[in-house]
PyMOL commands that place a pseudoatom at each C-alpha (Angstrom):
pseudoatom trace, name=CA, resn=UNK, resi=1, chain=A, elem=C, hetatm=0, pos=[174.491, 66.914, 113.620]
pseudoatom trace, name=CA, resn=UNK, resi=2, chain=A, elem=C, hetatm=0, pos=[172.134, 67.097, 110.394]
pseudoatom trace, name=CA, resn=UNK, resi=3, chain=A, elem=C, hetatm=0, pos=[169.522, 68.856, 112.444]
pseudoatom trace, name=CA, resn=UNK, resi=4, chain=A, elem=C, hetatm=0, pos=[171.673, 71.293, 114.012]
pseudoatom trace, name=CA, resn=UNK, resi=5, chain=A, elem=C, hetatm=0, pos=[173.601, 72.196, 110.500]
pseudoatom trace, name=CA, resn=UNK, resi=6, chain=A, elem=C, hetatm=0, pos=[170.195, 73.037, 108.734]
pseudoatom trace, name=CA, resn=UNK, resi=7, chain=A, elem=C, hetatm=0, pos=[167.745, 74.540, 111.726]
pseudoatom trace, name=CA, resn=UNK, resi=8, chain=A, elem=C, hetatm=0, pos=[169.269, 77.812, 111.642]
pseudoatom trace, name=CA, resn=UNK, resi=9, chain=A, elem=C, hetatm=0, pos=[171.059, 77.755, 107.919]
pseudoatom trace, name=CA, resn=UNK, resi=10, chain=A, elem=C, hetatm=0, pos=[169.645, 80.520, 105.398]
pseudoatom trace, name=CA, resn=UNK, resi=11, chain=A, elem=C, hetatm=0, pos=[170.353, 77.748, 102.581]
pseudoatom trace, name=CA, resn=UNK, resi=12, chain=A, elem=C, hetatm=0, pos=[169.104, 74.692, 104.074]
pseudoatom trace, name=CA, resn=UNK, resi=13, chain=A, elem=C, hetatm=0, pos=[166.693, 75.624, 106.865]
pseudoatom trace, name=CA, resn=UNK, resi=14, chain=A, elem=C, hetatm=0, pos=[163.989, 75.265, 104.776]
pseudoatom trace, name=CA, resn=UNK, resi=15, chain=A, elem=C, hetatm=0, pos=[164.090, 71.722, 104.666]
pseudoatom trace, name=CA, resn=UNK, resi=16, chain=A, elem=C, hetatm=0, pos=[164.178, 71.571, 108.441]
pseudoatom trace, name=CA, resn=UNK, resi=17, chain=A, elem=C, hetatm=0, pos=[160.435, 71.011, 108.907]
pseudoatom trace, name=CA, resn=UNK, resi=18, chain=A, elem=C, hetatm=0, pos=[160.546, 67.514, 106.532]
pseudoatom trace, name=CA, resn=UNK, resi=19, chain=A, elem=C, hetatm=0, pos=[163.429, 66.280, 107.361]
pseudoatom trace, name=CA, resn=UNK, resi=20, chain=A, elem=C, hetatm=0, pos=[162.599, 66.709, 111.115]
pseudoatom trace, name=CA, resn=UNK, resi=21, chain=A, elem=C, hetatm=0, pos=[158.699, 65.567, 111.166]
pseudoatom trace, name=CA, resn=UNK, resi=22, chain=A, elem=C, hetatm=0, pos=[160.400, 62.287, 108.640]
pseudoatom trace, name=CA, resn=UNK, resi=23, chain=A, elem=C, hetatm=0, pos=[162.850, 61.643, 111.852]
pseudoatom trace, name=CA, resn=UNK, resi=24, chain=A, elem=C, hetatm=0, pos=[159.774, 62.018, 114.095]
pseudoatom trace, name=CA, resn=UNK, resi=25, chain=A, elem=C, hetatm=0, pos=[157.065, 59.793, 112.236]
pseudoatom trace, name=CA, resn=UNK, resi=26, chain=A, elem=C, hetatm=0, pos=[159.041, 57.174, 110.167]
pseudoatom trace, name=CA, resn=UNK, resi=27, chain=A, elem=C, hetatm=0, pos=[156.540, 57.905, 107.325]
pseudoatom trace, name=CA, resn=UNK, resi=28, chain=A, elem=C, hetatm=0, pos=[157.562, 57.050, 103.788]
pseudoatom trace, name=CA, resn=UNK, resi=29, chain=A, elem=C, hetatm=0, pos=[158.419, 60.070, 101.454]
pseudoatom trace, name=CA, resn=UNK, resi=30, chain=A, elem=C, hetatm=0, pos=[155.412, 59.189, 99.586]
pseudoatom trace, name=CA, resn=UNK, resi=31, chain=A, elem=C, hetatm=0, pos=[153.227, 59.747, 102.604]
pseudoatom trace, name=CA, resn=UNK, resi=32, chain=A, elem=C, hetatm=0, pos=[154.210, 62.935, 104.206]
pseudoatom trace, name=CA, resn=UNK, resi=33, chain=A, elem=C, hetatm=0, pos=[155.019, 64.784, 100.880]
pseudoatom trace, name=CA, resn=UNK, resi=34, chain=A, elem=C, hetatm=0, pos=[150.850, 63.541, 100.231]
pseudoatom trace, name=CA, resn=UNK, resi=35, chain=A, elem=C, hetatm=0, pos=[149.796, 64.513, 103.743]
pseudoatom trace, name=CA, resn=UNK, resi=36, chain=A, elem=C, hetatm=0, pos=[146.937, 67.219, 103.963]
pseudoatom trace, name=CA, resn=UNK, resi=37, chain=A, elem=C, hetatm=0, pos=[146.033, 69.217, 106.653]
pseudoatom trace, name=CA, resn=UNK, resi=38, chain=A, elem=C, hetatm=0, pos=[142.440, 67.877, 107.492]
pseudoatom trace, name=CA, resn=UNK, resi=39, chain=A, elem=C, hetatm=0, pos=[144.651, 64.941, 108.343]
pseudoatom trace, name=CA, resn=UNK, resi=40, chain=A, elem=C, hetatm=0, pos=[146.528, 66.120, 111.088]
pseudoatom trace, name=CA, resn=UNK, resi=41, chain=A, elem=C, hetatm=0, pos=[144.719, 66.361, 114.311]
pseudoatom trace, name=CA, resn=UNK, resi=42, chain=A, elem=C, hetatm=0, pos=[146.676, 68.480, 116.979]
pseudoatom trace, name=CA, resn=UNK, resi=43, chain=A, elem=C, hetatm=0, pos=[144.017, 68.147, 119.317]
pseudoatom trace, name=CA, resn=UNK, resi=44, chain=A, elem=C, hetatm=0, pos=[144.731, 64.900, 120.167]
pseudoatom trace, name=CA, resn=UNK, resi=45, chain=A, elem=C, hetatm=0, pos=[148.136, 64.918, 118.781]
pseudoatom trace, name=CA, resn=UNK, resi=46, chain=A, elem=C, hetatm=0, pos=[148.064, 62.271, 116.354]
pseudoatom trace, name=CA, resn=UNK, resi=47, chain=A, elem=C, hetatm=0, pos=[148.347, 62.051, 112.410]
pseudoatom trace, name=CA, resn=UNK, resi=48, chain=A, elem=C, hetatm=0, pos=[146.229, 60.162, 110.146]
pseudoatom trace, name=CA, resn=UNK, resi=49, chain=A, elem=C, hetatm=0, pos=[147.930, 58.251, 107.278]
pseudoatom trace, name=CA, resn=UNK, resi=50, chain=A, elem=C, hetatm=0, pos=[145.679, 57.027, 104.648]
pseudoatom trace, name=CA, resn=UNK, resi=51, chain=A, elem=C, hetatm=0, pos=[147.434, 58.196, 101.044]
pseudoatom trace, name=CA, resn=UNK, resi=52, chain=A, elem=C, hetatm=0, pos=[150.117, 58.724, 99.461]
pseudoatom trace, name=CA, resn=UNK, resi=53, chain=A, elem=C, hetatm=0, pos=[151.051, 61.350, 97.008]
pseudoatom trace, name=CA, resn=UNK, resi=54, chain=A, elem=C, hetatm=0, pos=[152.683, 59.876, 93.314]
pseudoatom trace, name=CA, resn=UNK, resi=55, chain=A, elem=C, hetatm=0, pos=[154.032, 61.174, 90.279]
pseudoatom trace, name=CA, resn=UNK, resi=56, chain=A, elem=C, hetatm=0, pos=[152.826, 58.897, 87.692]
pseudoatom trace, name=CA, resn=UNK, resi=57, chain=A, elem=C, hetatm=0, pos=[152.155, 59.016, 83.986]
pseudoatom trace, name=CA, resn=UNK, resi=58, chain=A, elem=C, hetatm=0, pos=[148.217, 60.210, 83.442]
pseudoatom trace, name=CA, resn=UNK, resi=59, chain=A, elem=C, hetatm=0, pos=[146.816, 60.773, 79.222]
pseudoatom trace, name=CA, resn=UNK, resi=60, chain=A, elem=C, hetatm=0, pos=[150.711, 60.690, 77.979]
pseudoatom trace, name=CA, resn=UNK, resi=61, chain=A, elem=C, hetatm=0, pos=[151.761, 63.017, 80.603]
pseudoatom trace, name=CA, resn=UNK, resi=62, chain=A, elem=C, hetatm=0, pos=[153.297, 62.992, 84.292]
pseudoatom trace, name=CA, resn=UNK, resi=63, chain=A, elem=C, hetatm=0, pos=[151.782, 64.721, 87.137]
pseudoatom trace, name=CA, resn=UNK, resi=64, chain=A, elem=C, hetatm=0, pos=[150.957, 64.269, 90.728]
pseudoatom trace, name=CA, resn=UNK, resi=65, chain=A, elem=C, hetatm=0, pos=[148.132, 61.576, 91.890]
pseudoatom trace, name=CA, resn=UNK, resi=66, chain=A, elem=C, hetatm=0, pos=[146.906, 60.784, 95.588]
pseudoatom trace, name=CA, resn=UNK, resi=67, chain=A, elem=C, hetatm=0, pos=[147.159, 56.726, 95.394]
pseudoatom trace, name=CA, resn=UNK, resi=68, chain=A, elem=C, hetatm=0, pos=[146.386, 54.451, 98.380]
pseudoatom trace, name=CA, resn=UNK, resi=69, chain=A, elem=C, hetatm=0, pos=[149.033, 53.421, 100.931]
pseudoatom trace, name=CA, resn=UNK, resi=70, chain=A, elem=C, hetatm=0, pos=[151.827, 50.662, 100.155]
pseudoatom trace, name=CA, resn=UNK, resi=71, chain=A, elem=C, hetatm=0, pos=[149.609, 48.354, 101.650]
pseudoatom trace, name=CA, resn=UNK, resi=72, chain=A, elem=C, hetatm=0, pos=[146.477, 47.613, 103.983]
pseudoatom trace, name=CA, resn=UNK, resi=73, chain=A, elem=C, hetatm=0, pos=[148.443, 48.019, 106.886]
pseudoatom trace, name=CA, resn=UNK, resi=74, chain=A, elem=C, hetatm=0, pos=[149.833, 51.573, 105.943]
pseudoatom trace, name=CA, resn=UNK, resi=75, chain=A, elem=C, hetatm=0, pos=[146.694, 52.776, 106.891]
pseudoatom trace, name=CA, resn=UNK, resi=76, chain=A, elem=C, hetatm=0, pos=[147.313, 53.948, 110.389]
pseudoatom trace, name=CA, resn=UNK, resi=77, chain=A, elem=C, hetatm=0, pos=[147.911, 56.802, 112.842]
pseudoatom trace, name=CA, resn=UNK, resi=78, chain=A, elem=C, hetatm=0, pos=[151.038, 57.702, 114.216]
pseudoatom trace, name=CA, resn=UNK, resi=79, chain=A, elem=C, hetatm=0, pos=[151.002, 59.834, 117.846]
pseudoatom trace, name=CA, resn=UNK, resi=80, chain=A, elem=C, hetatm=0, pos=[152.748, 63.211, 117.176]
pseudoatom trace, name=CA, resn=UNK, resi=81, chain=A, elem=C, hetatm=0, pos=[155.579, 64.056, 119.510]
pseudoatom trace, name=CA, resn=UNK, resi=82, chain=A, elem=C, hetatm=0, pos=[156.783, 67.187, 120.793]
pseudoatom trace, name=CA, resn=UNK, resi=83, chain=A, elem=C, hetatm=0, pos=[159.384, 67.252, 117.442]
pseudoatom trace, name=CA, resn=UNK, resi=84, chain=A, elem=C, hetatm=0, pos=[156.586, 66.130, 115.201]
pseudoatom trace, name=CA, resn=UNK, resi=85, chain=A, elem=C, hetatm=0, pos=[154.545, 69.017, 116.492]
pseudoatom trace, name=CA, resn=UNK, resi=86, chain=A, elem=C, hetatm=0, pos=[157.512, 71.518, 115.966]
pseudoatom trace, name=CA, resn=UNK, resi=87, chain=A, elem=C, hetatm=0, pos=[158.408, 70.213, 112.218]
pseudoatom trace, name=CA, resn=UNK, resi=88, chain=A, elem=C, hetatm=0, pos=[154.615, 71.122, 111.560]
pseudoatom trace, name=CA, resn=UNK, resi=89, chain=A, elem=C, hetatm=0, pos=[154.479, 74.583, 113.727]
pseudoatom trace, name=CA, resn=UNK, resi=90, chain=A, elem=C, hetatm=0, pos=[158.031, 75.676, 111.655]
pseudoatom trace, name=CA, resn=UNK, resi=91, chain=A, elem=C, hetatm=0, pos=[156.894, 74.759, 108.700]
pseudoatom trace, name=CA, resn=UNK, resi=92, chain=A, elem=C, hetatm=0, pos=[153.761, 76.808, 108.788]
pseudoatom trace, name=CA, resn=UNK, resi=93, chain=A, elem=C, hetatm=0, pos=[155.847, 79.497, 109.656]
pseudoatom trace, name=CA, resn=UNK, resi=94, chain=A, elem=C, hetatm=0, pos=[158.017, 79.094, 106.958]
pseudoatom trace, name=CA, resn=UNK, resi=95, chain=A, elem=C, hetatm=0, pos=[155.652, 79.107, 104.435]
pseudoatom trace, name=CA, resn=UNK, resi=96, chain=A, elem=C, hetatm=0, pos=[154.419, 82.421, 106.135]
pseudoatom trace, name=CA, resn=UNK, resi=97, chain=A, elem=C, hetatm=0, pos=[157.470, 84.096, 105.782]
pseudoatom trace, name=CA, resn=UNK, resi=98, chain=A, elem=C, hetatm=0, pos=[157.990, 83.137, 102.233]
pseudoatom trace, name=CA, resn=UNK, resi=99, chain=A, elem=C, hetatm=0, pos=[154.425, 83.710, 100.796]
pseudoatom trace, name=CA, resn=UNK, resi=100, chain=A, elem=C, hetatm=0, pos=[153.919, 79.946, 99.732]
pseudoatom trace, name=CA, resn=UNK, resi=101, chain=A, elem=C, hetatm=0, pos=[150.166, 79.571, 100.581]
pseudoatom trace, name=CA, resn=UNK, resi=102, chain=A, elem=C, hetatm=0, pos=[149.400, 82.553, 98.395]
pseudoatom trace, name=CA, resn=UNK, resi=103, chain=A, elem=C, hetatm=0, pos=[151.471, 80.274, 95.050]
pseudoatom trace, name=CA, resn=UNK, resi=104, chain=A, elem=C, hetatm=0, pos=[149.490, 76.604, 96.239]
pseudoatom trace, name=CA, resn=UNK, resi=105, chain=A, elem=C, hetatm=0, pos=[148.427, 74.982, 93.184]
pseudoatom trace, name=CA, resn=UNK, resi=106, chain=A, elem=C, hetatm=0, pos=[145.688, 71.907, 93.569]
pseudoatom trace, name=CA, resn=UNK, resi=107, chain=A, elem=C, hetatm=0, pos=[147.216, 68.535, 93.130]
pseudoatom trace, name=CA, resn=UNK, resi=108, chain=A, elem=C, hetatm=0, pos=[144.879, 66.149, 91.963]
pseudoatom trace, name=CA, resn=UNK, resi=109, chain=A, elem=C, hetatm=0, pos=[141.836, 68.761, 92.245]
pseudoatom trace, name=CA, resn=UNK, resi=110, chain=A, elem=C, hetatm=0, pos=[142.640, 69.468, 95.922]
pseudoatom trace, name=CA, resn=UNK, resi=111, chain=A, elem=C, hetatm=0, pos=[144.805, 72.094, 98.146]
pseudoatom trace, name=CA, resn=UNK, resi=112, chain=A, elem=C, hetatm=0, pos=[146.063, 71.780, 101.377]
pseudoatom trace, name=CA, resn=UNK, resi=113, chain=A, elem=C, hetatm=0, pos=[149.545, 69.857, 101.350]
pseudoatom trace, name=CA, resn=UNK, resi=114, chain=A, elem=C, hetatm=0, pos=[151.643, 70.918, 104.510]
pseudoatom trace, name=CA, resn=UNK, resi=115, chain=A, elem=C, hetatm=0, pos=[154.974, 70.291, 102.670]
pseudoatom trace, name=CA, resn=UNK, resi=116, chain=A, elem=C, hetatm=0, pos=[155.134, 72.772, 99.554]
pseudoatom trace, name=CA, resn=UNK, resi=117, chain=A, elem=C, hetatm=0, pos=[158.004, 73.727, 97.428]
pseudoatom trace, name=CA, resn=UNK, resi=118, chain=A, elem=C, hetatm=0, pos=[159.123, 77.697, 97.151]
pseudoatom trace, name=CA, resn=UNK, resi=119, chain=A, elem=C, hetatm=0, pos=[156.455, 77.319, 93.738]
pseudoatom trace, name=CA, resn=UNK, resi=120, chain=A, elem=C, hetatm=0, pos=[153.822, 76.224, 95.535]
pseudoatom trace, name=CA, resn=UNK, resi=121, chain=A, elem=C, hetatm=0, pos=[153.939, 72.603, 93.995]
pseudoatom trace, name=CA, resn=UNK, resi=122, chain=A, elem=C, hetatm=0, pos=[154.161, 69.456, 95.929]
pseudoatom trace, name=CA, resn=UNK, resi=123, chain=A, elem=C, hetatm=0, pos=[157.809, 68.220, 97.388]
pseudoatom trace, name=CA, resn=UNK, resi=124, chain=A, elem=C, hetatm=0, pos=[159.399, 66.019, 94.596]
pseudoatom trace, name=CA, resn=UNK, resi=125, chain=A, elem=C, hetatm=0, pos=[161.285, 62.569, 95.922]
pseudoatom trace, name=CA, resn=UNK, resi=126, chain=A, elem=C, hetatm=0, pos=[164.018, 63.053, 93.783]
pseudoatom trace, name=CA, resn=UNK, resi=127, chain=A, elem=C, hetatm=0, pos=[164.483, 66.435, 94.232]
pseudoatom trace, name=CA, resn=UNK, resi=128, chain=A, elem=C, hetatm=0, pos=[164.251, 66.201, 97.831]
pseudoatom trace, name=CA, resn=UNK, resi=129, chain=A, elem=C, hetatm=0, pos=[167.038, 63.759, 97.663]
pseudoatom trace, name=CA, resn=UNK, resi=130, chain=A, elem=C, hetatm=0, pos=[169.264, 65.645, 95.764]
pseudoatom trace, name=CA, resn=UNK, resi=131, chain=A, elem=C, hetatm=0, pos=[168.454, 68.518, 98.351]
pseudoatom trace, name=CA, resn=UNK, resi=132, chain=A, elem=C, hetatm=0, pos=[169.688, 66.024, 101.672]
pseudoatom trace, name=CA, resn=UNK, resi=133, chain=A, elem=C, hetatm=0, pos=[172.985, 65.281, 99.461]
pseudoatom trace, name=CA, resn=UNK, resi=134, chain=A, elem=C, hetatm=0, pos=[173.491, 68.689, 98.787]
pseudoatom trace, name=CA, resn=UNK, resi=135, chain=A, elem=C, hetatm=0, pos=[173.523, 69.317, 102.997]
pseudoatom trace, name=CA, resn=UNK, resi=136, chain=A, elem=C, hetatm=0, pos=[175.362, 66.358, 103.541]
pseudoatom trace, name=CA, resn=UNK, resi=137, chain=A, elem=C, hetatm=0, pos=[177.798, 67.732, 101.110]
pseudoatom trace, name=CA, resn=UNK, resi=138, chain=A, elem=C, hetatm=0, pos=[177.792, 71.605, 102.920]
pseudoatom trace, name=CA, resn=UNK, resi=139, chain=A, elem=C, hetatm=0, pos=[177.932, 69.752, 106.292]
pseudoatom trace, name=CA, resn=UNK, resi=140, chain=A, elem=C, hetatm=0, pos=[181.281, 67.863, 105.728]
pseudoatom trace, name=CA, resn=UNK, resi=141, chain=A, elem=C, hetatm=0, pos=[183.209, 70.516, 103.529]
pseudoatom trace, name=CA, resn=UNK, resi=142, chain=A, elem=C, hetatm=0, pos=[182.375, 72.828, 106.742]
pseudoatom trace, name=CA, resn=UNK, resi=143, chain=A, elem=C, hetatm=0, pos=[183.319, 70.097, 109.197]
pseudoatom trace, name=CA, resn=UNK, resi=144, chain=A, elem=C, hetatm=0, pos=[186.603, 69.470, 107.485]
pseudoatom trace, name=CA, resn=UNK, resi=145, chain=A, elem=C, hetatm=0, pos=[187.900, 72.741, 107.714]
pseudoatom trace, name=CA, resn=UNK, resi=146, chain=A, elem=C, hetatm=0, pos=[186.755, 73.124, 111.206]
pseudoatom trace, name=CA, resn=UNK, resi=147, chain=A, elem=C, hetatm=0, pos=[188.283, 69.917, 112.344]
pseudoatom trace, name=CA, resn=UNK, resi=148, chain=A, elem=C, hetatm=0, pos=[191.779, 71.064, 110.309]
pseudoatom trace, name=CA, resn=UNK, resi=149, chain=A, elem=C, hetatm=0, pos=[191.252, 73.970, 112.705]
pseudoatom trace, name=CA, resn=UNK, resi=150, chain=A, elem=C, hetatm=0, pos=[190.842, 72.234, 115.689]
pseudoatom trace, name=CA, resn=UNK, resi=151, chain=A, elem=C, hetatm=0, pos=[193.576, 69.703, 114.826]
pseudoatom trace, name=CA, resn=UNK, resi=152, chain=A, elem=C, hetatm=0, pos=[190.815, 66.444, 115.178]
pseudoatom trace, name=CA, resn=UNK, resi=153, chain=A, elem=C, hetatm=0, pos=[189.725, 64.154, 112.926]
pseudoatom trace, name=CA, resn=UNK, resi=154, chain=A, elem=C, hetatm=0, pos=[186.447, 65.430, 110.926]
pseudoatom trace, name=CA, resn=UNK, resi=155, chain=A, elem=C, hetatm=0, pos=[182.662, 63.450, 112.055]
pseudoatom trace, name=CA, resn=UNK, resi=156, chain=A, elem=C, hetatm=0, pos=[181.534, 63.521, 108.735]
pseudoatom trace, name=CA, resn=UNK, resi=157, chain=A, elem=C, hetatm=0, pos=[177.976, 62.929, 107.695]
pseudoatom trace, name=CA, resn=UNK, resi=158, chain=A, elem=C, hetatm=0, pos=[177.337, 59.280, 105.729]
pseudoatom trace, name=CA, resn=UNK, resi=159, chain=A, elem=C, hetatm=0, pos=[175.101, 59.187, 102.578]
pseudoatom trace, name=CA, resn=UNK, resi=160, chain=A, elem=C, hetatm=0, pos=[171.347, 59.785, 103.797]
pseudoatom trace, name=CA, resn=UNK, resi=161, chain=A, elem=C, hetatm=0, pos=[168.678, 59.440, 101.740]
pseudoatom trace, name=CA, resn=UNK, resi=162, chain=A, elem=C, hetatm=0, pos=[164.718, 60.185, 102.365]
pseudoatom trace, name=CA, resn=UNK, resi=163, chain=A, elem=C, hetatm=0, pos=[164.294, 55.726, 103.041]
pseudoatom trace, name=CA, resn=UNK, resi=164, chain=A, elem=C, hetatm=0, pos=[167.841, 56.341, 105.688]
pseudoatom trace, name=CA, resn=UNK, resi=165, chain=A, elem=C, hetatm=0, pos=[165.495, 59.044, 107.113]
pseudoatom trace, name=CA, resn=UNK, resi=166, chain=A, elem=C, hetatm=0, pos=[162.655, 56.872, 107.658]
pseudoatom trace, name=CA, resn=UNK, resi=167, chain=A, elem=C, hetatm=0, pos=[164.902, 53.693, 108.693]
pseudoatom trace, name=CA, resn=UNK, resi=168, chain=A, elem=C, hetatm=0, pos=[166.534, 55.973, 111.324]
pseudoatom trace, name=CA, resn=UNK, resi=169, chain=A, elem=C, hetatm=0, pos=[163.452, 56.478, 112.817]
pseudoatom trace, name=CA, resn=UNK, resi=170, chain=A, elem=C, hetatm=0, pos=[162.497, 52.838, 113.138]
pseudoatom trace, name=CA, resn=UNK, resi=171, chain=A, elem=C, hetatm=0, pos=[165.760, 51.881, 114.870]
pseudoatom trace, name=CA, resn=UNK, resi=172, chain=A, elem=C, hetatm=0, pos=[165.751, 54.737, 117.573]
pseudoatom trace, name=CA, resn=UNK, resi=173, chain=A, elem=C, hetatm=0, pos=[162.584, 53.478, 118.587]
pseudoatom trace, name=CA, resn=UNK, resi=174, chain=A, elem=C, hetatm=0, pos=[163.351, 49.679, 118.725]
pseudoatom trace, name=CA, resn=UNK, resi=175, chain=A, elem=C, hetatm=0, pos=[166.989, 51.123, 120.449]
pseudoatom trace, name=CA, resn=UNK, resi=176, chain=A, elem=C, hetatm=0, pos=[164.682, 52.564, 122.972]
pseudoatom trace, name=CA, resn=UNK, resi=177, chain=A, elem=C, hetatm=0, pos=[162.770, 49.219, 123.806]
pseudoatom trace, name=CA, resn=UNK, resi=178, chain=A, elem=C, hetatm=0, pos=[159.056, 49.879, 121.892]
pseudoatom trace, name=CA, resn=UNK, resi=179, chain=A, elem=C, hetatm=0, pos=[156.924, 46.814, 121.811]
pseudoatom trace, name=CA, resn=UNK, resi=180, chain=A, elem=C, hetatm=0, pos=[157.535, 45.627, 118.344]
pseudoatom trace, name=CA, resn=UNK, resi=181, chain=A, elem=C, hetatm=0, pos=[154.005, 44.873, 117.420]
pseudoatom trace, name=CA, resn=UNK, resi=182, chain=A, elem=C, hetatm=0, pos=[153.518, 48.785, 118.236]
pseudoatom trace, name=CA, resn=UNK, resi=183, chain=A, elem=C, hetatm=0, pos=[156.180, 49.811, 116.150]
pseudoatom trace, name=CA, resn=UNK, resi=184, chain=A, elem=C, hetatm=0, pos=[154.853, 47.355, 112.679]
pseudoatom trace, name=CA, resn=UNK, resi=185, chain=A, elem=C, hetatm=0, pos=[151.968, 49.387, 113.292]
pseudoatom trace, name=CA, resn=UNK, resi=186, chain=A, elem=C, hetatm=0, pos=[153.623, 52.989, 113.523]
pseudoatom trace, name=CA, resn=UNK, resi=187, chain=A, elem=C, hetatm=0, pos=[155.780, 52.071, 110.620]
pseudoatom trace, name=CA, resn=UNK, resi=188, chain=A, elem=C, hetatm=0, pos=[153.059, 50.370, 108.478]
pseudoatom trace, name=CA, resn=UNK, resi=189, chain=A, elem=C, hetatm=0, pos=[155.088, 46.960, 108.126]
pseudoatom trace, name=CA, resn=UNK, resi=190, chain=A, elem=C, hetatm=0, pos=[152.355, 44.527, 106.416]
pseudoatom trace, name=CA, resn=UNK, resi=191, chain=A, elem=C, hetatm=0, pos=[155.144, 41.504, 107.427]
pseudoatom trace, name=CA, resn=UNK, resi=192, chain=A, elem=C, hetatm=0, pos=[156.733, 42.002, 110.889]
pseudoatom trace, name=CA, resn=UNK, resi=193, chain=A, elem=C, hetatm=0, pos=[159.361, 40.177, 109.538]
pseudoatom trace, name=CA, resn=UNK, resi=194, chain=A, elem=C, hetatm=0, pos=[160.235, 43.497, 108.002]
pseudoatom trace, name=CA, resn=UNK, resi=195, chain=A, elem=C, hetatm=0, pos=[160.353, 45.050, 111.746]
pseudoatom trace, name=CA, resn=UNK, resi=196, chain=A, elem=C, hetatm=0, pos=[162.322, 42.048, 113.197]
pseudoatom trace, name=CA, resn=UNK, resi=197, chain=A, elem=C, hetatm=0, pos=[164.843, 43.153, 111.068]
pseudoatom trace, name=CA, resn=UNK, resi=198, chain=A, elem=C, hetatm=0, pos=[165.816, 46.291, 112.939]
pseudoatom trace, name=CA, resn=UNK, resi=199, chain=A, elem=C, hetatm=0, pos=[165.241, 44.802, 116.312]
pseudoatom trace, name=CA, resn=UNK, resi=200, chain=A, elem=C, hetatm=0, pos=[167.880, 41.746, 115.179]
pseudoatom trace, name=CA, resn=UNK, resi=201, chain=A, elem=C, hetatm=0, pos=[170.002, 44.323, 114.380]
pseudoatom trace, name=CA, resn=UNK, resi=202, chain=A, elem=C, hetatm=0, pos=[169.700, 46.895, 117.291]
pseudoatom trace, name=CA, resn=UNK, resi=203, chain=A, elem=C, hetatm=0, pos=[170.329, 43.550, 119.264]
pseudoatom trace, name=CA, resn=UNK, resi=204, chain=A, elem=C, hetatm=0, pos=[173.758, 42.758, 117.714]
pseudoatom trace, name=CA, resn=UNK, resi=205, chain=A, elem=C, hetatm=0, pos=[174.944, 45.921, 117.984]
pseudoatom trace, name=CA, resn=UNK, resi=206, chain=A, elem=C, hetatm=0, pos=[174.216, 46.082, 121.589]
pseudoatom trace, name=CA, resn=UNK, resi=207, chain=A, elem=C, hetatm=0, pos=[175.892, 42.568, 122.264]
pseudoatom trace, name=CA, resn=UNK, resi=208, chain=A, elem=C, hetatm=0, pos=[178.435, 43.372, 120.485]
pseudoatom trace, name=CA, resn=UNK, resi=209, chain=A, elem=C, hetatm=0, pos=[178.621, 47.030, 122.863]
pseudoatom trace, name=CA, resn=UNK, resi=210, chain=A, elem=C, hetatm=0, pos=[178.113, 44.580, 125.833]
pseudoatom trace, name=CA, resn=UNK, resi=211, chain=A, elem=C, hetatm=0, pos=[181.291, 42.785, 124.936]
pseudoatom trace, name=CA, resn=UNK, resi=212, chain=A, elem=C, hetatm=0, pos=[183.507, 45.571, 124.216]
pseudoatom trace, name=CA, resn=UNK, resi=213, chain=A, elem=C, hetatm=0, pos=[182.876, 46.583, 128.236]
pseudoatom trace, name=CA, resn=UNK, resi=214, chain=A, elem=C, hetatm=0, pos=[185.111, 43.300, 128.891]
pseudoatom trace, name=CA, resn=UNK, resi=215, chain=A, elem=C, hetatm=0, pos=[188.125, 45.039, 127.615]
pseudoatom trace, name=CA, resn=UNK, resi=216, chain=A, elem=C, hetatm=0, pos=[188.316, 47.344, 130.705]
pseudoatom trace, name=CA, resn=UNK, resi=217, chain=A, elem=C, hetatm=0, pos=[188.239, 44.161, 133.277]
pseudoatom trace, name=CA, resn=UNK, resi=218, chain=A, elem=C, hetatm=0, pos=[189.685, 41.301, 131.553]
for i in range(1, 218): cmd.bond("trace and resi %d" % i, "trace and resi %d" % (i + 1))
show_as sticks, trace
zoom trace
């Protein structure tokens, strides 16, 4: 529902590409708002992942600082899919249409980002937050008055945040059965612990689905 509301909105569409490569990669915001082009191979369709970008204070003032990964094991490469490939595709074509490559300013003495703001600066966390509450927002005040149309209840859109974004990615792929040593590695858990989590929980929901089907032949 998010994807379809923003792909083809003149407001929001321009936050398609993130939003979609975020769903696609499970990378932290930190990660893909630092991600450089030399890092992305589309030969052999896979991304490298060995930064990510901060905004820290720096001589009494804030500004933008490559900084390494969470942890040891966020070093790693995640295999681009088909939607992965088409987050980074649009988004060089958005920032075609809208001049942005000509406006890049270096962040920490180098160029290159893939996700840019309308300035030319690097993607902010917080403001891209306030920017997925603002579609959530658009989504459900249009859904409302097209459900009152329809005479249906409204399927509104829940709270998502950049973390939801990345957390939604991790539980598709343990719904669809990955090993989960392969997915600690995609996500860059450095405890698995942290992975078991979503598989425990993928796994109650599914009993609990499993029991529900009782209903119908008890």
């Amino acid at each position: 529902m998010l994807l379809e509301f923003i792909e083809d909105d003149d407001t929001w569409c321009v936050h398609y590409p993130l939003i979609l490569f975020l769903l696609s990669t499970g990378l932290r915001i930190s990660e893909a708002i630092g991600l450089t082009a030399d890092r992305i191979d589309m030969k052999n369709n896979v991304v490298h992942i060995d930064r990510q970008l901060v905004y820290r204070t720096s001589e009494g003032s804030y500004c933008y600082r490559f900084a390494p990964t969470k942890s040891n094991s966020g070093k790693r490469d995640i295999p681009l899919t088909e939607n992965a490939k088409k987050a980074l595709i649009r988004q060089k074509e958005l920032d075609l249409i809208l001049g942005r490559r000509g406006k890049e300013q270096k962040v920490d003495g180098e160029k290159g980002l893939v996700f840019l703001t309308r300035n030319g600066t690097p993607m902010n966390n917080r403001n891209f937050g306030k920017a997925l509450d603002g579609i959530v927002k658009a989504y459900n005040k249009m859904e409302i008055v097209r459900s009152e149309k329809e005479h249906r209840e409204p399927e509104l859109l829940p709270h998502i945040s950049p973390h939801i974004l990345r957390h939604t990615f991790c539980t598709r792929c343990a719904e669809s059965g990955m090993d989960v040593k392969v997915l600690q590695t995609i996500m860059g858990h450095s405890n698995i612990a942290v992975t078991m989590e979503v598989y425990n929980h993928v796994d109650e929901v599914r009993v609990q689905s499993e029991m529900k089907k009782l209903e119908n032949v008890m």
